[in-house]
C-alpha positions as a printed NumPy array, in Angstrom:
array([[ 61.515,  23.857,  65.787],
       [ 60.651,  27.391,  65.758],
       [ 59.78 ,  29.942,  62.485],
       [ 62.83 ,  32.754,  62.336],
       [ 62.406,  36.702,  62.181],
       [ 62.516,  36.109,  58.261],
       [ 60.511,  33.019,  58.077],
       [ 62.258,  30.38 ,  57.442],
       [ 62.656,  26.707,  59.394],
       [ 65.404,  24.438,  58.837],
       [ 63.737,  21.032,  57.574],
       [ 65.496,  18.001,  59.16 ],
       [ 67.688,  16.229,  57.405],
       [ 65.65 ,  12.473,  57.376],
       [ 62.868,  14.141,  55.647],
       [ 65.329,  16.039,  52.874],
       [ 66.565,  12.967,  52.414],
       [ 63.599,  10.985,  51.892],
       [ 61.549,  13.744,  49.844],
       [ 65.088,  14.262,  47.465],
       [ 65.067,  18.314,  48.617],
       [ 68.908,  19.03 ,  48.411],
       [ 70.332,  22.479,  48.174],
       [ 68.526,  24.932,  45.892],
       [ 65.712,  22.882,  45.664],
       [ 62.777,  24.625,  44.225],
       [ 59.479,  24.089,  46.504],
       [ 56.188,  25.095,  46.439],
       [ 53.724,  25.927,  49.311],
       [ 49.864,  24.541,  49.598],
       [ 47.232,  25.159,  52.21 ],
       [ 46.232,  22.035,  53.741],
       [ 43.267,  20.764,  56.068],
       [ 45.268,  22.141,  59.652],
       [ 48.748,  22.969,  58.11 ],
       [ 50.66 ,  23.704,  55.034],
       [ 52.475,  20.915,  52.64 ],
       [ 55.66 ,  21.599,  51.119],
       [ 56.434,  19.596,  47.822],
       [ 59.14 ,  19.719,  45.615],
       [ 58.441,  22.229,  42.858],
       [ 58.349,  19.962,  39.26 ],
       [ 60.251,  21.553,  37.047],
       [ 59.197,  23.057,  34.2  ],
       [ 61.312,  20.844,  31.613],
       [ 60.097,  17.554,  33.484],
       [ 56.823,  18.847,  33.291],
       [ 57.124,  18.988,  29.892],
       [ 58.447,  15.909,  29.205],
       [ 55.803,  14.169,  31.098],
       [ 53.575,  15.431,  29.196],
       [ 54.625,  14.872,  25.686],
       [ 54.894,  11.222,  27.257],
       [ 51.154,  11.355,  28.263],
       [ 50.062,  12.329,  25.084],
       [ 52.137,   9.951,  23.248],
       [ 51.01 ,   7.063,  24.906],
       [ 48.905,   4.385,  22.959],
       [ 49.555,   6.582,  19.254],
       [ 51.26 ,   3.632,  17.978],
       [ 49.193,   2.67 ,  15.02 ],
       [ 52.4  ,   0.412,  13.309],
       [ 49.736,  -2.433,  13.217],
       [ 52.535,  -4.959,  14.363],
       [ 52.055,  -7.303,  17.317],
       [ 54.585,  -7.46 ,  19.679],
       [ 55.73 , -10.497,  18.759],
       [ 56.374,  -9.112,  15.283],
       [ 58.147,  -6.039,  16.47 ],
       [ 60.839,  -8.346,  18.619],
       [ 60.918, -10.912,  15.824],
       [ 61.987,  -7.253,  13.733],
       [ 64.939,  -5.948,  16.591],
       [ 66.259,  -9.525,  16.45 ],
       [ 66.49 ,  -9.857,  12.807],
       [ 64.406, -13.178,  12.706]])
């Protein structure tokens, strides 16, 4: 595989397919001990998400044991 006048190298199609980078993928570049890595870039909305998640973990304070709480959504 060689690097074009512009840069660019077609990845093969077994490793978009098994790293999910489709069409218009956003990646990002990192240095790495004797190469670079390319990575899917997270997006900025997942990002977020997963870390509203994060932070929400383990805040439950309802004081209910999980036995109580499916007793509750079964309407025992």
């Amino acid at each position: 595989m060689k690097l074009t006048t512009k840069g660019q190298v077609t990845i093969p199609l077994k490793l978009r397919k098994r790293y999910g980078l489709a069409a218009r993928t956003e990646v990002t570049f990192e240095a790495a001990e004797g190469g670079v890595l390319i990575k899917p870039a997270s997006a900025p909305r997942l990002q977020r998400l997963k870390t509203a998640l994060r932070r929400a973990r383990g805040s439950a304070t309802s004081g209910l044991t999980t036995g109580d709480i499916m007793r509750q959504t079964r309407g025992e």
